[in-house]
Structure formats: structure tokens, C-alpha cells
C-alpha positions, -999 to +999 in steps of 0.1 A: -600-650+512-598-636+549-569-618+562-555-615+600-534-587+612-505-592+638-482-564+647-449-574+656-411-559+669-402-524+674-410-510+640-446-521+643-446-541+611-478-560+602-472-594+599-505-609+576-519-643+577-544-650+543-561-682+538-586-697+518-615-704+540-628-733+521-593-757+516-577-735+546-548-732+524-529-698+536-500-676+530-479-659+558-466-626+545-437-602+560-434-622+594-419-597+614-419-623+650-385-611+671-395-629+706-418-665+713-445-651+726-450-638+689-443-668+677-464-687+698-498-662+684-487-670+648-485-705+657-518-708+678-536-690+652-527-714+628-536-740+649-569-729+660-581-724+627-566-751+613-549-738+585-525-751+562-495-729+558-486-732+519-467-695+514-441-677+534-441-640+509-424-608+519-433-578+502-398-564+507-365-579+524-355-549+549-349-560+577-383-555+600-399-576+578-382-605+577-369-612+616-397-639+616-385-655+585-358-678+597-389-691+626-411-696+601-389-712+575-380-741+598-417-744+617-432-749+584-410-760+558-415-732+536-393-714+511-387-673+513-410-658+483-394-627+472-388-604+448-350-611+430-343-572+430-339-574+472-315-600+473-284-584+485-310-570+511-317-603+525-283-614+523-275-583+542-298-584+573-268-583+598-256-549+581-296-538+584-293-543+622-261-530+628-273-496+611-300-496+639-275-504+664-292-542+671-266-566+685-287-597+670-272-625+653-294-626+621-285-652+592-284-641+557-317-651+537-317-670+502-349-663+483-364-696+476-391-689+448-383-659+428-413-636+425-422-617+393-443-591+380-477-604+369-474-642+388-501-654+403-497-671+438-518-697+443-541-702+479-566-730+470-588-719+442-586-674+450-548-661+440-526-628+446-514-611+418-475-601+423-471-564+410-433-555+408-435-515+423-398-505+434-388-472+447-389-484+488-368-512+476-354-523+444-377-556+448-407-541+464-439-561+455-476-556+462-501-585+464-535-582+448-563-602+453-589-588+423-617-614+437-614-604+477-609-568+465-580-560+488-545-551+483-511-559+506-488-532+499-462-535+519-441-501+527-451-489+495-481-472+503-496-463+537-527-450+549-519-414+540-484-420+531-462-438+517-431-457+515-397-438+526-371-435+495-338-423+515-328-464+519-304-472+499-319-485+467-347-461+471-364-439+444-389-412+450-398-407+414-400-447+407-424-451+439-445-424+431-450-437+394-453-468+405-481-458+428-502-442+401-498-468+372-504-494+395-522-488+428-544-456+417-565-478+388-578-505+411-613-497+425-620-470+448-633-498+474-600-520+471-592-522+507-555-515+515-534-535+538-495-518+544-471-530+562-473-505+587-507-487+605-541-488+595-557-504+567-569-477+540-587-476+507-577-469+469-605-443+469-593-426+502-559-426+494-566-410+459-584-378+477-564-381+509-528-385+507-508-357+500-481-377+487-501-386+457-512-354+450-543-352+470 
């Protein structure tokens, strides 16, 4: 599978597009779009390579990770793939903003397919494996693709960081656990996509990042 990078809003959230190269098939994952000119690059992009948009998947539902959503929801018929634990964070997107003082009208979001640890989301013939890894959020996932070798982790772990646990529903203990039962024992060369920043490695990130107890 191939993976493009857009980095969208404020928060500089990375917004992912992966597709199957042979059917075209593809997944759009955290769209974090807040004006048209980013919709217009997700939407030219899709159209230039002439994918088929199959998956709209966020990682987490706080809120600069899902402004895109409600675009992409209606542009491409697709249901919200999410995790069931960030629910109330989803249907609370115009608390979110208010906490950041944004005057934006922002509907409440209803997961559409529920996401669960160990499913396997289809995109042609590869797949992601969903890993359930709270402590950002209570319904934080990761997305592993064992036959691409590269992982989408979403705000849980960043090129030498990781997620932030003072959110409500946060848990440093649970993240950090998470991190090492999950993350750590995928190859070193598993290349690491977050939702914010650079892409890393599992190898770097196991003698790099302090958090983890480089």
C-alpha cells in the first residue's frame, strides 16, 4: 500500500490517504480539512490518481482530527470508522471547540462502523490491523499494515514523544503500557506515521524517546 501525507488546520494534524495501488481502493484517515482549499487537495488527489475512496477511519475523535469528517462524509458517501470508547467525544465536538475558544458551528458525529481491537480493515487485497491502545483517548486506535511495514498511530506515539494524557479521558500509565505491549514488538524498520510531525521508526523510537524509557 502507498501512503500520502496532508497537513491540515491549526494544530497541524496529518490527514493520511492509503490506497491499494493495484484496485486503487483507499482509506482516508483523521481528515483534519477546516477550509476548501484543503478540501479541494484531498479531492484533486483523489482524482488524479484515480482512487476509489472505500474508508473514512479516525484514529481518535478529538476534535482536530475530525473537522474534515462532516466534508468527507457527504463527498464520498462514507461512514465514520471509529473506535466506540470516543463516542461522547465525537458527539461533543462543539464543547472541544469551545474549550479552544473556536466560534465554529460543528455537528455532533455518530460512529458509523464500530472499530475493535484485532479487526482487519479491508483495502483491496493488503489490510490494517485495528489495535485498541487508549490512554490519549479512551478509543484511541493504531493502524497496522504487517505487509507494507508501517504503522498510523495517531496521537499516541510521535516521533520522540508521545500522546498528551491531561484530556479528559486520558491515562499516562494506560498509554505508556500500551505503547510497549503493542508498538515496541513490531520490527525495528516499521515506519511510523502520527498524527502530528515527522514520520519515525519502531527502532528509533525504542533508543530515542525519552518517554519510553530511552
Amino acid at each position: 500500500m502507498r501512503v500520502k501525507r496532508f497537513i491540515f488546520n491549526m494544530f497541524e494534524v496529518n490527514t493520511y490517504i492509503v490506497w491499494n495501488p493495484q484496485t486503487l481502493q483507499a482509506a482516508i484517515i483523521d481528515p483534519g480539512m477546516l477550509t476548501e482549499e484543503n478540501n479541494r487537495a484531498i479531492d484533486d488527489f483523489i482524482r488524479d490518481n484515480n482512487l476509489k475512496p472505500e474508508h473514512l477511519i479516525n484514529t481518535h475523535l478529538h476534535l482536530d482530527h475530525t473537522f474534515g469528517n462532516d466534508y468527507i462524509t457527504k463527498r464520498y458517501g462514507l461512514r465514520i470508522e471509529a473506535h466506540t470508547g470516543d463516542d461522547q467525544l465525537g458527539k461533543m465536538r462543539m464543547a472541544q471547540a469551545r474549550r479552544f475558544g473556536m466560534r465554529i458551528e460543528l455537528p455532533p458525529l455518530e460512529i458509523g462502523v464500530e472499530l475493535h481491537n484485532g479487526d482487519c480493515i479491508s483495502i483491496g487485497d493488503e489490510y490494517l490491523k485495528v489495535y485498541h491502545l487508549p490512554g490519549h483517548s479512551p478509543g484511541s486506535v493504531v493502524l497496522y499494515a504487517p505487509a507494507d511495514g508501517f504503522v498510523l498511530t495517531g496521537d499516541v506515539l510521535f516521533r520522540r514523544g508521545i500522546g498528551r494524557t491531561d484530556l479528559a479521558g486520558g491515562n499516562h500509565a494506560q498509554l505508556i503500557n500500551g505503547i510497549h505491549e503493542i508498538l515496541m514488538p513490531l520490527p525495528d524498520n516499521t515506519i511510523v506515521y502520527p498524527g502530528h510531525g515527522e514520520q519515525t521508526t519502531i527502532g528509533e523510537e525504542k533508543t530515542q524517546n525519552m518517554w519510553l524509557g530511552a
